[in-house]
N, C-alpha and C positions, 0 to 999 in steps of 0.2 A: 480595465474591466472588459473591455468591447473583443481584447486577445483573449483572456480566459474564457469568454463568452463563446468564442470558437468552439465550447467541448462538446456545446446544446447541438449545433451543426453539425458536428461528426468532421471536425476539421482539429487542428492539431495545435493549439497553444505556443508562443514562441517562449512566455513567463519573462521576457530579458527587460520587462521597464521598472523603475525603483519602486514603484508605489505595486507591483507583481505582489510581493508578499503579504502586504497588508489585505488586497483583497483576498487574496488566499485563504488567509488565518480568519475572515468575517465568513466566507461562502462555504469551505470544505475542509477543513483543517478539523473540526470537531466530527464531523461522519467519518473522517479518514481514520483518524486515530480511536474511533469506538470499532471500526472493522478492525483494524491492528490488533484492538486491545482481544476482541473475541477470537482472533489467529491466535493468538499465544496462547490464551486458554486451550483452544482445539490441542496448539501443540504441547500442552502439560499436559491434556489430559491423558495424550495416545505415551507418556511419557518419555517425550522426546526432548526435554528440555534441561540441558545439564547445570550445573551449577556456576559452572565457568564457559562460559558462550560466548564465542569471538560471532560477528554480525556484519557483512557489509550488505548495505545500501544502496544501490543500485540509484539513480535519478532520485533521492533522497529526498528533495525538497526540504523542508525546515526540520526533518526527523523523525515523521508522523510515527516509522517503524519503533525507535527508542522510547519515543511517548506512549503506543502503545504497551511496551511491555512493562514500563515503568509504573502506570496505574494498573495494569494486573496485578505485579507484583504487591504494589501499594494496596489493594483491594482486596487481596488473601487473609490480611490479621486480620484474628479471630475467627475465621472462619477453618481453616488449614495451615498448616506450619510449613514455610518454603524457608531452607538453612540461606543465608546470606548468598547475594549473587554478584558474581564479576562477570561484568560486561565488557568488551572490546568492542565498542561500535566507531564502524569506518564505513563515512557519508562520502557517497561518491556524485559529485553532484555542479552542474557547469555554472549555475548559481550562484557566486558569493553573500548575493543577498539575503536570498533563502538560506544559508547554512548559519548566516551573520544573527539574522532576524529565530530562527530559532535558537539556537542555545543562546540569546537573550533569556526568550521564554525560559528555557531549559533552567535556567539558574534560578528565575524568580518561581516557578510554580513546582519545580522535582526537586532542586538541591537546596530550598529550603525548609523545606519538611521533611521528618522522619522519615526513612526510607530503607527498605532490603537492597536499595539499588548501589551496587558503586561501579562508576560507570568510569571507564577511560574513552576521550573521545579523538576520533582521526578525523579530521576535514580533508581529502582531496577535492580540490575544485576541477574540476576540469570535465570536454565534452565526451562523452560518450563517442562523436561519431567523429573523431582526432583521436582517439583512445586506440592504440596500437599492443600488441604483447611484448614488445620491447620495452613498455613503459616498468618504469620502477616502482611506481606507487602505489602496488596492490599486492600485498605478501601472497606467495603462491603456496598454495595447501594448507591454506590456515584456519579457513573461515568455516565453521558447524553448520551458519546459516548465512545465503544467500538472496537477500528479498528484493526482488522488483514489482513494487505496487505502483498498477495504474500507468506506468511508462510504456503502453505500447497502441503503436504508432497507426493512424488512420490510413496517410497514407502507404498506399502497398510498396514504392521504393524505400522511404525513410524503415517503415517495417523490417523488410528485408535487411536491411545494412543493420538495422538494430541487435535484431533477433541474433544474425551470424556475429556481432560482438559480443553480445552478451553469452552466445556460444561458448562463445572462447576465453570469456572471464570465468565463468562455469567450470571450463574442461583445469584452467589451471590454478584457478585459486579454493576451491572447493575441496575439502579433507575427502577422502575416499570415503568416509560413510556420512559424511554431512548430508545436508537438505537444502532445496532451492523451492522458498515459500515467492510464488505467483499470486499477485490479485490483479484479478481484471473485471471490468464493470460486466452486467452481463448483457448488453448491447451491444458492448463493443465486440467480444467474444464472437457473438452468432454475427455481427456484419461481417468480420473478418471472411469469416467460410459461406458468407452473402448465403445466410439459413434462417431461418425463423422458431424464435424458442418456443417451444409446446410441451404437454405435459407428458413428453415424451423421454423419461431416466436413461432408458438406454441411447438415444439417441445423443442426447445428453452427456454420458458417459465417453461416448466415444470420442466428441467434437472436442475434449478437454483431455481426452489421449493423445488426439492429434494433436491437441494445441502445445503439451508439454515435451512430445518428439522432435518438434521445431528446434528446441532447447538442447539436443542432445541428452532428452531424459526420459525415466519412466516415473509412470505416477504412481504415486502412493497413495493418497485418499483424498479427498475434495471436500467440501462446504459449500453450499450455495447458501448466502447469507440476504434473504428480504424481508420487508418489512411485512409481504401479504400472504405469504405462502404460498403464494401461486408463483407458477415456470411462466403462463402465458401471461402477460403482460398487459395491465389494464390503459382503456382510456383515457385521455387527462380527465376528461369531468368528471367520470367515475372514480379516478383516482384519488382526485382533488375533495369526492365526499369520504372516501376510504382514511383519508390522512386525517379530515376535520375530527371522524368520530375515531378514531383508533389511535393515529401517532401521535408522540409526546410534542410539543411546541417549544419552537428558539426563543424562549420568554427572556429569557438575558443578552442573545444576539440581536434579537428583532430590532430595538431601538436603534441600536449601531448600523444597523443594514440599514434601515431607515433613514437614517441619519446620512448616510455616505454612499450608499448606492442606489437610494433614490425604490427601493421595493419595499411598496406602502402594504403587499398581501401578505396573510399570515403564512409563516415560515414550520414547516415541520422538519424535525430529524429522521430520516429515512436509509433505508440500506438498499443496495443492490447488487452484490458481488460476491463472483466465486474466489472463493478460499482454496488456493491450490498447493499440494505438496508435493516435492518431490524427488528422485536420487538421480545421480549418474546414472547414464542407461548401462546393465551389464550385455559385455560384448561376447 
């Protein structure tokens, strides 16, 4: 608890102890997978989303990116008709616990209910920063979508060595017209570039130009997804009344958090991240 608790600091999580996923799945595993799920919506609506979708996962943790698209999918009957979908999702992820500990989940809460979903699943385990292009375990030119939520690094050396990996997973496993879906908190984002978020679009605009150039890419369209509508950033005690009368409550988590992590205060569901999309840069 006290490593993931690193994230409130603006320090960088190690995840490597056994009981990592459990807190996981009480603290952030449910806001993760409600951002996922409103990414895939974004990207059916601009309709970007084909029928047969290879998917890797970047720092994958337990799945969040599959989970998301799988209650989308599940959430469309009756409303819209989506024809049957094949999924290829390859979890890349240094983890074994987290990839263990989710498709646990995965089988008891997606693959036993009716579903549009049929999913083929790749587990590679391995780090990101041992991850070399001679490696074999990541087919090259295959993947429509490329997602890295939430893996990017406080500090500015780990950053660095990140970013130029992830580069180069990008430059060679990414189909020439596929897409590389980014989320990043929006804290994290404006510290990077040590700026301050305001109600400022264009400013806005630009900092997440930059941010997806780092990538070897250009952007395609964005999402800023919060709960208050506002760019600048409220107080806690203001925020703290903004949640009571506005946001929905963890009325099913609360006991469990309660129970196990010891947080007797009421718990809301909340959002704060940009939704980024994006291609290969043309040269």
């Amino acid at each position: 608890m006290e490593d993931i608790n690193h994230l409130k600091n603006g320090q960088d999580p190690d995840y490597h102890f056994s009981l990592t996923p459990h807190v996981y799945f009480m603290k952030y595993f449910l806001e993760n997978v409600y951002c996922l799920y409103l990414a895939w919506f974004i990207i059916y609506e601009a309709g970007l989303l084909p029928t047969k979708v290879n998917i890797l996962d970047i720092a994958a943790g337990p799945g969040t990116v599959a989970y998301g698209l799988a209650l989308f999918l599940q959430s469309t009957s009756g409303f819209f008709c989506i024809p049957q979908m094949h999924i290829s999702y390859y979890s890349l992820e240094k983890q074994a616990a987290f990839q263990f500990r989710g498709l646990q989940f995965w089988r008891k809460y997606i693959e036993s209910q009716e579903s549009l979903v049929n999913a083929f699943f790749r587990f590679v385990t391995d780090d990101i920063f041992t991850w070399n292009s001679n490696s074999n375990n990541i087919p090259e030119g295959f993947f429509d979508f490329i997602v890295i939520s939430h893996c990017f690094f406080s500090d500015p050396i780990k950053r660095i060595q990140a970013n130029s990996i992830y580069k180069q997973i990008i430059a060679a496993s990414l189909k020439p017209q596929g897409y590389v879906l980014l989320i990043v908190q929006d804290k994290k984002l404006f510290k990077i570039y040590d700026t301050y978020q305001v109600e400022d679009h264009n400013q806005e605009k630009k900092l997440v130009s930059k941010f997806v150039t780092e990538f070897g890419l250009d952007l395609v369209s964005y999402k800023y997804l919060t709960s208050t509508s506002l760019r600048t950033p409220l107080g806690s005690a203001e925020f703290g009344k903004f949640a009571l009368e506005k946001l929905p409550k963890q009325l099913h988590m609360r006991p469990m958090i309660q129970k196990y992590l010891a947080q007797n205060h009421q718990l809301h569901y909340t959002l704060d991240d940009y939704v980024i999309l994006a291609q290969k840069a043309h040269i």
